[in-house]
RODO-2510 file (C-alpha; in nm, 4 decimals, decimal comma):
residues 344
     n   res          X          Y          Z
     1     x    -0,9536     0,1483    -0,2303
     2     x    -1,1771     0,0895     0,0870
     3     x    -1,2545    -0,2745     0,1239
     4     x    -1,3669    -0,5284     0,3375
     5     x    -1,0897    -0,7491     0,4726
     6     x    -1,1468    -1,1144     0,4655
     7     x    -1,1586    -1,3328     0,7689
     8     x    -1,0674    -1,6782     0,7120
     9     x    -1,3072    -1,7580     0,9811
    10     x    -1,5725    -1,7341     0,7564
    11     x    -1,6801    -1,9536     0,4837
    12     x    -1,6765    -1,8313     0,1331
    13     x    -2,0699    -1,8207     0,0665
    14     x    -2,0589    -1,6433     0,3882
    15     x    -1,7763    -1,3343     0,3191
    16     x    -1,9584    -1,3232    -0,0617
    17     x    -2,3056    -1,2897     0,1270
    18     x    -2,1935    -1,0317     0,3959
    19     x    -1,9964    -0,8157     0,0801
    20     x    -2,3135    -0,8811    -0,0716
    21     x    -2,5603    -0,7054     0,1893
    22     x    -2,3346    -0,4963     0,2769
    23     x    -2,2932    -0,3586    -0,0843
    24     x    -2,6823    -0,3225    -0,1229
    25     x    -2,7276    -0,1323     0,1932
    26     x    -2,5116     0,1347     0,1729
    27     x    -2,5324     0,1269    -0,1760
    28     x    -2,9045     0,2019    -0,1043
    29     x    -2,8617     0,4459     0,1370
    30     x    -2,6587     0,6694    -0,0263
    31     x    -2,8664     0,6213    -0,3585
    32     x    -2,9744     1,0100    -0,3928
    33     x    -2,6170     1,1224    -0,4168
    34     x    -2,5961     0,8845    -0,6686
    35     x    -2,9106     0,9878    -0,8758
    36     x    -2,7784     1,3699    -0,8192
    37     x    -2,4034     1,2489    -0,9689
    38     x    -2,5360     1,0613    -1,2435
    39     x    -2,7972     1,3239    -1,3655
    40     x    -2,4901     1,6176    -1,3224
    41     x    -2,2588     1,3737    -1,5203
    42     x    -2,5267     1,3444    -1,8171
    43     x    -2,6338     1,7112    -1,7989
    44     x    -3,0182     1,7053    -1,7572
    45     x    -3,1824     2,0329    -1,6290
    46     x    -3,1945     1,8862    -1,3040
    47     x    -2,8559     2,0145    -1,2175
    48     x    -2,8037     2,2949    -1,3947
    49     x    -2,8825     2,5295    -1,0222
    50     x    -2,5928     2,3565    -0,8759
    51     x    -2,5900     2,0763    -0,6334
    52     x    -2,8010     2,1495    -0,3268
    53     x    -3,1007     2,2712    -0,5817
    54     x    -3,0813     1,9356    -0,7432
    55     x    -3,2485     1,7649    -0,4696
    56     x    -3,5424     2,0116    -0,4856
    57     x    -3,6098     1,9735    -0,8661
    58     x    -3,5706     1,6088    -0,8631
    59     x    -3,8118     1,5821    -0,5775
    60     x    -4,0211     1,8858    -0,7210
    61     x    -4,0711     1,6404    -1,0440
    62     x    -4,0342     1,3022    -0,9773
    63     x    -4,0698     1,2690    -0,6109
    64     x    -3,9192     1,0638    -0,3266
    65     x    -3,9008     0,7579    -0,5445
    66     x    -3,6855     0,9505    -0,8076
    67     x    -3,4040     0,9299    -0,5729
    68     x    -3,3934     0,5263    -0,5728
    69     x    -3,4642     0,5016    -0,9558
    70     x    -3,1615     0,2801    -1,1027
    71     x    -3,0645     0,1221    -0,7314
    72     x    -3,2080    -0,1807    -0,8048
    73     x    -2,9707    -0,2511    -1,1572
    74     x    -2,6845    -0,1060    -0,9476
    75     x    -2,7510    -0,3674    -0,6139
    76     x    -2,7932    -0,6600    -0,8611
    77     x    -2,4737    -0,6019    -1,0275
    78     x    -2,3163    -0,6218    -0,7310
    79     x    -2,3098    -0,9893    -0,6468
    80     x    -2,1916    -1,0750    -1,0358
    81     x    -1,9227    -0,7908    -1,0237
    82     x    -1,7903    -0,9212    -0,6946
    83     x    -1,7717    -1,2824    -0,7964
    84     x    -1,6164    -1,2009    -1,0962
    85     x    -1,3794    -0,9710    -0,9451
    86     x    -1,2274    -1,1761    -0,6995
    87     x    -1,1600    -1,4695    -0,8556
    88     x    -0,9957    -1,2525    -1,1113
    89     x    -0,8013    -1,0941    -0,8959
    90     x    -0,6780    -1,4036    -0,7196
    91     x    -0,5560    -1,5669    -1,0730
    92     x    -0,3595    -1,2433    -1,1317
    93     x    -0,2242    -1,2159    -0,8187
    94     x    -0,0965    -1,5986    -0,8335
    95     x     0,0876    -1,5008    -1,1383
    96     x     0,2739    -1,2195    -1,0642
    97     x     0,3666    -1,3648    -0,6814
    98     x     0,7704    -1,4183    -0,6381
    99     x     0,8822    -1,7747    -0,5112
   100     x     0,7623    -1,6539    -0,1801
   101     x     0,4005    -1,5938    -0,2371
   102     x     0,4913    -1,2138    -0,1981
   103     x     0,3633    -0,9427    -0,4121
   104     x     0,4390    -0,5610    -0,4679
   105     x     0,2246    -0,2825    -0,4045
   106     x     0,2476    -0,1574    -0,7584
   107     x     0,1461    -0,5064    -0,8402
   108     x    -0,1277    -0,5662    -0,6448
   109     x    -0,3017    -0,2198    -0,7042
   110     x    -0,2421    -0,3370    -1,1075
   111     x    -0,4320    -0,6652    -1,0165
   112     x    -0,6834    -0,4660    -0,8744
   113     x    -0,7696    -0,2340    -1,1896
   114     x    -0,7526    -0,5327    -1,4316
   115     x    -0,9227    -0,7516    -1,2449
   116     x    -1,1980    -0,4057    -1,1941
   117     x    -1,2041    -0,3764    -1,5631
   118     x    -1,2927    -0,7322    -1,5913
   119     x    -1,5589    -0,7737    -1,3736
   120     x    -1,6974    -0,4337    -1,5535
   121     x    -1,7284    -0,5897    -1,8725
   122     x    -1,9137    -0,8651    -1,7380
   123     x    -2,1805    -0,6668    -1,5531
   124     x    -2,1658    -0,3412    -1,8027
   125     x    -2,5166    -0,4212    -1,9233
   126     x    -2,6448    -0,3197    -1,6058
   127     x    -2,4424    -0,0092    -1,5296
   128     x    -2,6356     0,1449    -1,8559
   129     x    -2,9451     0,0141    -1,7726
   130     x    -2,8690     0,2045    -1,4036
   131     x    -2,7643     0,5493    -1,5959
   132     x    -3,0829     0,5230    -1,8348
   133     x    -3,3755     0,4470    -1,4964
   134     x    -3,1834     0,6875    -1,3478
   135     x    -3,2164     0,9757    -1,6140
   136     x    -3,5534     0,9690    -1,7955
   137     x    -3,8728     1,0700    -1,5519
   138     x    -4,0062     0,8595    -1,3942
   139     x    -4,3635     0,9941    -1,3668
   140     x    -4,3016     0,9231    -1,7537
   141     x    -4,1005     0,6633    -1,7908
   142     x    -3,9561     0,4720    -2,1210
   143     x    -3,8073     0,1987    -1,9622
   144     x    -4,0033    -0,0069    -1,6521
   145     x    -3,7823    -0,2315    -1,4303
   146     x    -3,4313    -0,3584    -1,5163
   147     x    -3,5165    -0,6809    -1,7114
   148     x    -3,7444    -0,4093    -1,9515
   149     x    -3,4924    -0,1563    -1,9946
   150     x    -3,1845    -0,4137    -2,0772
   151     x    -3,4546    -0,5928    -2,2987
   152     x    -3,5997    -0,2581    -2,4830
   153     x    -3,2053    -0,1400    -2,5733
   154     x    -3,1189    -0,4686    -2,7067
   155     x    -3,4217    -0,4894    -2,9311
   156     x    -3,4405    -0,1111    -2,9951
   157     x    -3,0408    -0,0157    -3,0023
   158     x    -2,8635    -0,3788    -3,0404
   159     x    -2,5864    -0,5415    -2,8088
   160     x    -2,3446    -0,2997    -2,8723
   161     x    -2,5546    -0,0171    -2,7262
   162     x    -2,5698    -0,2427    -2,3664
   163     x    -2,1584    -0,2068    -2,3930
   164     x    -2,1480     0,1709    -2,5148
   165     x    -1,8472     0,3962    -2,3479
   166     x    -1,6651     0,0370    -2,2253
   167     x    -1,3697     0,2032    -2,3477
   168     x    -1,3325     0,4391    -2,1169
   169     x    -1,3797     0,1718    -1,7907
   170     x    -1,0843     0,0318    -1,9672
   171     x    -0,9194     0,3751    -1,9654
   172     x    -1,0354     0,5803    -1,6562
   173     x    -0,8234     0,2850    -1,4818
   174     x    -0,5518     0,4235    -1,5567
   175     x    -0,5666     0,7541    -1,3432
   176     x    -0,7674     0,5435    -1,1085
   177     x    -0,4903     0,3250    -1,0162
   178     x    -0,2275     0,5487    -1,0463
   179     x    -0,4276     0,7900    -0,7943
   180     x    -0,4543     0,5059    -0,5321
   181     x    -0,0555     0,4183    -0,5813
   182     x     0,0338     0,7704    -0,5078
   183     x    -0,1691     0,7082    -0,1669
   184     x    -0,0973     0,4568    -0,0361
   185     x     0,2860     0,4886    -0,1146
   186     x     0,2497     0,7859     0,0878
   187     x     0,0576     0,6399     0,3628
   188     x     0,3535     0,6029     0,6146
   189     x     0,4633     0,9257     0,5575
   190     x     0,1001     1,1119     0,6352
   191     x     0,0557     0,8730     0,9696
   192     x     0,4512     0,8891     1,0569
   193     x     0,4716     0,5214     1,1118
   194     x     0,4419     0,1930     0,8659
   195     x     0,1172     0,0472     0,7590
   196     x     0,1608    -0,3111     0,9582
   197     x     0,1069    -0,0586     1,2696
   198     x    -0,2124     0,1223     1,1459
   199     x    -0,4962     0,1133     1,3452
   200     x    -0,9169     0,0046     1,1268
   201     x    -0,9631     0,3895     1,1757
   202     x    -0,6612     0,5133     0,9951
   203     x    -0,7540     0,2090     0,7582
   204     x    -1,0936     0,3487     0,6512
   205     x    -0,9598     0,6898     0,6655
   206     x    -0,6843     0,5585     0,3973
   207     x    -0,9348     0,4190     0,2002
   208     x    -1,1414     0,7167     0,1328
   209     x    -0,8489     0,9208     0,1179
   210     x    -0,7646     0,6902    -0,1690
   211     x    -1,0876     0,6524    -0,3414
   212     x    -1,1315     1,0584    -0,3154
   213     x    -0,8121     1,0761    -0,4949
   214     x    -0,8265     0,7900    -0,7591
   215     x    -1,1847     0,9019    -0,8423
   216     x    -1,1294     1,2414    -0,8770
   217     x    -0,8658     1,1566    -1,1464
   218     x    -1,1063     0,8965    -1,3199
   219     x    -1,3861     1,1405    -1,2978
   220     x    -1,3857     1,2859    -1,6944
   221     x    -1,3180     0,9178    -1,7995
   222     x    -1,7143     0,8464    -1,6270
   223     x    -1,8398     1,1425    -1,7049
   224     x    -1,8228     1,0959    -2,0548
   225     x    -1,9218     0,7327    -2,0400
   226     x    -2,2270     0,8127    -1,8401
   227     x    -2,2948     1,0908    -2,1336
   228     x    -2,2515     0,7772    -2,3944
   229     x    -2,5018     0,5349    -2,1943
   230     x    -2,7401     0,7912    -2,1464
   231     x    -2,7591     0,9006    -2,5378
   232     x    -2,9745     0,7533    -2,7906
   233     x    -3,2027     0,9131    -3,0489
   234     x    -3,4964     0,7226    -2,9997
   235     x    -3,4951     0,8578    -2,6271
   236     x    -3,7017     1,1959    -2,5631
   237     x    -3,4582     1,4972    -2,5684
   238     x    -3,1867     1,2251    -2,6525
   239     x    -3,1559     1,1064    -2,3352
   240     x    -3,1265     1,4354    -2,2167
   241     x    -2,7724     1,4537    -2,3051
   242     x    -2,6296     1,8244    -2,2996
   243     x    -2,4671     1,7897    -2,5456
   244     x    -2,4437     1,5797    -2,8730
   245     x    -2,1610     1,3872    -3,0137
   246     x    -2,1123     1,0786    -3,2367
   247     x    -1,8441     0,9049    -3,0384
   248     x    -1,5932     0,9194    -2,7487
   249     x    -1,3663     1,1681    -2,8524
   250     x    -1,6478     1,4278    -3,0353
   251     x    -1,7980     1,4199    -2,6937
   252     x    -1,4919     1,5408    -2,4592
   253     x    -1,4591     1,8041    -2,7543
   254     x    -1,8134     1,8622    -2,7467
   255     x    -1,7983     1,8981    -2,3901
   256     x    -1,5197     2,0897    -2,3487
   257     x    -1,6406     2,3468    -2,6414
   258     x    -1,9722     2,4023    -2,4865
   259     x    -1,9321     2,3700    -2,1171
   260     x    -1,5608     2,4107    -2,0314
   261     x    -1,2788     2,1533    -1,9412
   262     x    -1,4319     2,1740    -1,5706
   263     x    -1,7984     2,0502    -1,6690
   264     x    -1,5698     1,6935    -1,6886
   265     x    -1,6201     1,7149    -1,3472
   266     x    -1,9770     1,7811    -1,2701
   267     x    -2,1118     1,5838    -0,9872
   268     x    -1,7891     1,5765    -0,8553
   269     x    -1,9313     1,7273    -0,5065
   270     x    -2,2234     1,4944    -0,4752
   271     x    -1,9441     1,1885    -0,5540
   272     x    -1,6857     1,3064    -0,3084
   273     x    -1,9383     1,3637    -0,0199
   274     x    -2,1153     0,9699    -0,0906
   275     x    -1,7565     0,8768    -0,0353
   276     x    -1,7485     0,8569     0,3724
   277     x    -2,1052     0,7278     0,4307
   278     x    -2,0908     0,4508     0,1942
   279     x    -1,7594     0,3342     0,2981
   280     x    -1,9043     0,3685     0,6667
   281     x    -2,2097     0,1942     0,6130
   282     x    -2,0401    -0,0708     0,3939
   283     x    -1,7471    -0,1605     0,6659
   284     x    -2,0648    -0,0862     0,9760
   285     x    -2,2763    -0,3437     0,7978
   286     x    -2,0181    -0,6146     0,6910
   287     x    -1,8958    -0,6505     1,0515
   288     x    -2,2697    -0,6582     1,1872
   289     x    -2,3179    -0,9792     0,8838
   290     x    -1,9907    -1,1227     1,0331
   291     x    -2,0794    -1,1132     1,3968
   292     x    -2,3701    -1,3083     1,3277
   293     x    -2,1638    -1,5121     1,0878
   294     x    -1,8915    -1,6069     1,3347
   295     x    -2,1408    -1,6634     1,6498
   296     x    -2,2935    -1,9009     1,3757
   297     x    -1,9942    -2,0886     1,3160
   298     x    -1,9132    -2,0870     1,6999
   299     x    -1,5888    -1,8447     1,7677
   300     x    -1,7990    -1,5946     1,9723
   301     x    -2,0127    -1,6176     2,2293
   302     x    -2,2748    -1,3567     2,1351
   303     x    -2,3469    -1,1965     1,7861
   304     x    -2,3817    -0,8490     1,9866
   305     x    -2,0731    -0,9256     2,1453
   306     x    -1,6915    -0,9682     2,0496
   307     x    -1,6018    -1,1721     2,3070
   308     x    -1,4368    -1,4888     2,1921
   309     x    -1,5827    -1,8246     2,2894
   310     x    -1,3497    -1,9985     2,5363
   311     x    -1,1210    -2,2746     2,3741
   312     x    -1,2006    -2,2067     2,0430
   313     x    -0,8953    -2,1919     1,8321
   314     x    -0,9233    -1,8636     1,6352
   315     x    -0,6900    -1,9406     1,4010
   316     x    -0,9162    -2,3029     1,2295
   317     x    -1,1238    -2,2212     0,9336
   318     x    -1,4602    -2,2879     1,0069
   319     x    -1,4390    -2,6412     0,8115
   320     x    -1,2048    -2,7591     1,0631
   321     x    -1,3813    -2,5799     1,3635
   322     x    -1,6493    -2,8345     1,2628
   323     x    -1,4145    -3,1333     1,2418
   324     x    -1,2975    -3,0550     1,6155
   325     x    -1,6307    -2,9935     1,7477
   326     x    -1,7164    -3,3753     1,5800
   327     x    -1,4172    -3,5185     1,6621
   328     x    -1,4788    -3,4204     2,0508
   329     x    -1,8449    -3,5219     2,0609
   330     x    -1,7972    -3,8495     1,9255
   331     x    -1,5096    -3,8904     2,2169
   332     x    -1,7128    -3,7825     2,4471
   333     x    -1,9786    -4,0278     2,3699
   334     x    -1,7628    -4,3344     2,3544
   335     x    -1,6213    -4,1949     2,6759
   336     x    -1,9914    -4,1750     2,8352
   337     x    -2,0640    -4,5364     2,6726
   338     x    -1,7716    -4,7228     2,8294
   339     x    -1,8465    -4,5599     3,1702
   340     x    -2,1562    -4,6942     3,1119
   341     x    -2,0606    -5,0595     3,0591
   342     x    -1,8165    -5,0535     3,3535
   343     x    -2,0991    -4,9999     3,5736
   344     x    -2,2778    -5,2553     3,5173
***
């Protein structure tokens, strides 16, 4: 997948806060493609005139603010899912490392869905309160605000309803790691030269190239989750579900009987063209956060600029940046004292 790499120059609050805002911006910006995904995945009439028509009926009936409904559950689930996911990660990681703190690829992309899974169940709550803003009406709501909507399906549905379709997180990783293997142990072979030599371009383009891949593998796995978070029969229209079922397997038959095997893969479009823009936006915006970041901590000489500040040792973590700075103005003092007291 497409992530941000860390720089040891920054401090940890600092890397989770510049993931962070860069998360919520592009997650922001590309929030219509989501809405138009989501409400193809469920089924609602929205989509049924394929995907460029969406945007008209959704604007036709809800307006601009339809397109945003849900981005607010999705942005604050962010910050926990992060968090979670990295420490998880990490502990994984440690344990499957050889005697030399090396790990495979097959390993690391392994750490990566388990540790994904993990920080899903965590922050699941707020995926389904993000598919259920994002499918009723808004001019006619049933659910106002996140805290309302996670509140309302607890009280209404119980806890089990805030954690219906996990499953098939637990599944869909599966395909989804096994589609970003196949990429990236295929990576030298597309660029015709080994990864240590790739250039952040062919990096980005390697990471959408791998989440088009894993996703589109993944894709009936979310489809029919987003189907099981959006049901409920004390919803109008059921949610607006296409199609009934009473668990996770009667709905991929359901599905498949009454829409075909490719309906698994409505939205697809919408989900595949989101792909380079958020990816953009997310890397664009993280590296604006660090510039600021690291002209903060004093290793550039201008947050517009990257143009290292002169005798700043790249390689100290910011921590120790700040010992050296202290260590050299209290020299420099005693320095200027005892000058002082040989004058006189």
């Amino acid at each position: 997948m497409a992530t941000v790499k860390r720089d040891n120059r920054l401090t940890r609050s600092q890397s989770f806060v510049c993931v962070g805002f860069a998360g919520f911006f592009s997650k922001t910006v590309t929030s219509p493609l989501e809405v138009v995904k989501i409400k193809s995945q469920v089924g609602t009439f929205h989509c049924k005139r394929g995907f460029w028509q969406s945007f008209l009926i959704i604007y036709q009936n809800e307006g601009l603010r339809g397109f945003w409904k849900g981005n607010l559950a999705s942005c604050l689930r962010l910050f926990p899912y992060n968090a979670v996911h990295l420490a998880t990660y990490k502990k994984i990681v440690h344990l499957h490392m050889d005697e030399l703190g090396f790990i495979s690829q097959w390993r690391a992309i392994f750490a990566g869905g388990l540790a994904g899974v993990v920080a899903a169940l965590a922050t699941y709550p707020l995926e389904v309160a993000e598919t259920r803003l994002i499918v009723q009406n808004c001019r006619q709501p049933t659910y106002i605000g996140v805290a309302h909507t996670l509140t309302k399906i607890y009280k209404n549905e119980g806890l089990l309803a805030l954690y219906r379709g996990f499953s098939l997180t637990v599944l869909g990783a599966v395909p989804f790691s096994v589609g970003c293997y196949a990429v990236y142990m295929n990576l030298d072979k597309l660029w015709q030269e080994p990864p240590v030599r790739f250039t952040p371009l062919q990096n980005f383009i390697n990471g959408c190239l791998a989440a088009g891949v894993a996703q589109t593998l993944s894709y009936p796995f979310e489809t029919v989750k987003r189907k099981m978070q959006a049901q409920s029969p004390r919803l109008p229209h059921f949610g607006g579900v296409d199609v009934h079922f009473t668990g996770m397997m009667d709905c991929f038959i359901q599905v498949i009987r009454n829409n075909g095997v490719l309906s698994l893969w409505n939205g697809l479009t919408a989900n595949t063209i989101k792909i380079v823009p958020c990816f953009g936006l997310l890397f664009t915006c993280f590296e604006m956060c660090k510039q600021v970041c690291l002209y903060r901590n004093g290793y550039i000489i201008s947050p517009l600029s990257y143009k290292l500040t002169p005798g700043v040792d790249q390689s100290l973590g910011p921590y120790e940046l700040e010992e050296v700075k202290r260590y050299l103005k209290n020299r420099n003092f005693e320095s200027g004292d005892s000058s002082l007291g040989n004058r006189w």
